[in-house]
Kinemage of the C-alpha trace (Angstrom):
@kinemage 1
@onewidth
@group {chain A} dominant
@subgroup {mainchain}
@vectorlist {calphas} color= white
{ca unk a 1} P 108.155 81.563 82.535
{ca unk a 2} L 110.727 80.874 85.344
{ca unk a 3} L 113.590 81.688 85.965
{ca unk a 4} L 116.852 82.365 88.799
{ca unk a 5} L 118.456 85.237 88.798
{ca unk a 6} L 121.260 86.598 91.281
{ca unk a 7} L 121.053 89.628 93.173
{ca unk a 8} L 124.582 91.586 93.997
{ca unk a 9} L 123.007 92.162 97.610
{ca unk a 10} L 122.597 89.140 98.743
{ca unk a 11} L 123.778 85.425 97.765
{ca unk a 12} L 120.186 83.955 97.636
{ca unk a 13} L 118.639 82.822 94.763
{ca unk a 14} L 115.314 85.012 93.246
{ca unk a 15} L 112.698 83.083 91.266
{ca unk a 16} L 111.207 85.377 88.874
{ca unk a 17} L 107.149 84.142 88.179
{ca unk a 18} L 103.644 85.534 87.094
{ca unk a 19} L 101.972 87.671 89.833
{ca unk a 20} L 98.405 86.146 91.024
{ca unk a 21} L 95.360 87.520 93.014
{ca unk a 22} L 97.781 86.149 96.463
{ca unk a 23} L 100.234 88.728 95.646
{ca unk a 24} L 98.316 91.488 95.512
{ca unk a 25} L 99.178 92.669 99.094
{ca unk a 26} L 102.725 92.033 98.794
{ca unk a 27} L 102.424 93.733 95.231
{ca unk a 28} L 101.173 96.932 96.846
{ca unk a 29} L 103.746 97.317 99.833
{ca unk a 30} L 106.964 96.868 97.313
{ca unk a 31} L 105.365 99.311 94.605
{ca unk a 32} L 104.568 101.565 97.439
{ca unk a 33} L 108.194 101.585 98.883
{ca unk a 34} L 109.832 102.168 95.683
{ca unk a 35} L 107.535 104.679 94.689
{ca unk a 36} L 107.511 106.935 98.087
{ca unk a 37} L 109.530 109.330 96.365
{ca unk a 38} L 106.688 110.046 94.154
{ca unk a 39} L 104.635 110.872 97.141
{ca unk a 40} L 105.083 114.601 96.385
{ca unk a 41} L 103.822 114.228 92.819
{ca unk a 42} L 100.578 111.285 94.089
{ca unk a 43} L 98.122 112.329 97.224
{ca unk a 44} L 98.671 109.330 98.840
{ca unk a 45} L 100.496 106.084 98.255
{ca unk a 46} L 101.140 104.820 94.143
{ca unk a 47} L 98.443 101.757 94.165
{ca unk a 48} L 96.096 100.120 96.883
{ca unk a 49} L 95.114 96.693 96.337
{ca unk a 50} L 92.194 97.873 94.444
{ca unk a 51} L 94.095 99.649 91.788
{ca unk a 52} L 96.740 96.611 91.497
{ca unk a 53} L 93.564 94.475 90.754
{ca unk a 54} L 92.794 96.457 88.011
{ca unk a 55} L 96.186 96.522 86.718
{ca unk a 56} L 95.810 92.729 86.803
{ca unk a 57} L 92.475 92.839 84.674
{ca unk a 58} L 94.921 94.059 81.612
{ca unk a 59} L 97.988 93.013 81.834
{ca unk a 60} L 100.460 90.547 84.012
{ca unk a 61} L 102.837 91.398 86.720
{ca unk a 62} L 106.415 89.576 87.071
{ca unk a 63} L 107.246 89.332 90.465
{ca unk a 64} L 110.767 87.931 91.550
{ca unk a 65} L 111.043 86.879 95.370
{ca unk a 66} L 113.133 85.230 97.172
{ca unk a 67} L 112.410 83.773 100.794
{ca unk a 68} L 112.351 87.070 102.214
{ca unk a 69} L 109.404 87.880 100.034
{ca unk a 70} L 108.748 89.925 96.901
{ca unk a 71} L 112.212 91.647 96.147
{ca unk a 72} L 110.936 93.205 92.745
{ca unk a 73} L 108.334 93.746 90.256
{ca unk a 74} L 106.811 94.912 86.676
{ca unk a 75} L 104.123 95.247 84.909
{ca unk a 76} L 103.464 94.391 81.327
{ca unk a 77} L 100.535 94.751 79.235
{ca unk a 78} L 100.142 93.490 75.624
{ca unk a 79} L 97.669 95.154 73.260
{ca unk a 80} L 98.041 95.022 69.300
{ca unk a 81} L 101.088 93.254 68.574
{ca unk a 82} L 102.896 96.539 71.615
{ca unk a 83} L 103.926 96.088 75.148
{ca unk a 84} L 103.466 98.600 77.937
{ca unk a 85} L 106.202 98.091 80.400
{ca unk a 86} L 105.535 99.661 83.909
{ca unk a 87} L 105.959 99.792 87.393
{ca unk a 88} L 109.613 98.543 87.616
{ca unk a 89} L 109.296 98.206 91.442
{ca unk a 90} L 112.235 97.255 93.839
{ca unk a 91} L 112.415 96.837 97.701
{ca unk a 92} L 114.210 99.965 98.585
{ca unk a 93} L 117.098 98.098 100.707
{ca unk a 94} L 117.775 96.506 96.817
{ca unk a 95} L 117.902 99.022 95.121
{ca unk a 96} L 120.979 100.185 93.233
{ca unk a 97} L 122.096 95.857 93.387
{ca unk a 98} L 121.076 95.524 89.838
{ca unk a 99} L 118.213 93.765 90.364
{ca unk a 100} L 115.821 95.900 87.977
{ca unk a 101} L 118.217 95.239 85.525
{ca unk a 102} L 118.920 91.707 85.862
{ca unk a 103} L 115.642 90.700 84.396
């Protein structure tokens, strides 16, 4: 389930792949970021690593990265034949470069 996208901020190449127990630090800090304007609304940040492992337990995370890292995420979870999509995540210096949408 791989594949390249383009992203309108920069000329490198993003691979787009499953998320694994390894990425659960990197998972945090770019869910985090993009979600800091929630920080109002959430005492605290969005997820810690504990929280992302749960997410994990039910569902998958896509994570698309580049060599600067983890550019971008979401989760999905399947149940019954219906998908929860959630989390749309993107590294704040990408967003607005299409990258959510490119997916």
């Amino acid at each position: 389930m791989a594949a390249i996208v383009k992203s309108r901020l920069s000329d490198s190449d993003l691979r787009v792949r499953l998320g694994s127990d390894d990425d659960v630090p990197a998972l945090t800090r770019v869910i985090n970021a993009a979600f800091v304007v929630e920080q109002m609304v959430f005492d605290g940040d969005r997820v810690d690593d504990l929280r992302v492992r749960v997410y994990m337990s039910g569902g998958t995370f896509l994570l698309a990265e580049d060599s600067g890292g983890v550019a971008g995420c979401v989760y999905i979870n399947t149940q019954d034949g219906r998908s929860y999509l959630g989390l749309l995540s993107v590294q704040p210096a990408r967003q607005g470069t299409g990258l959510g949408g490119n997916w």
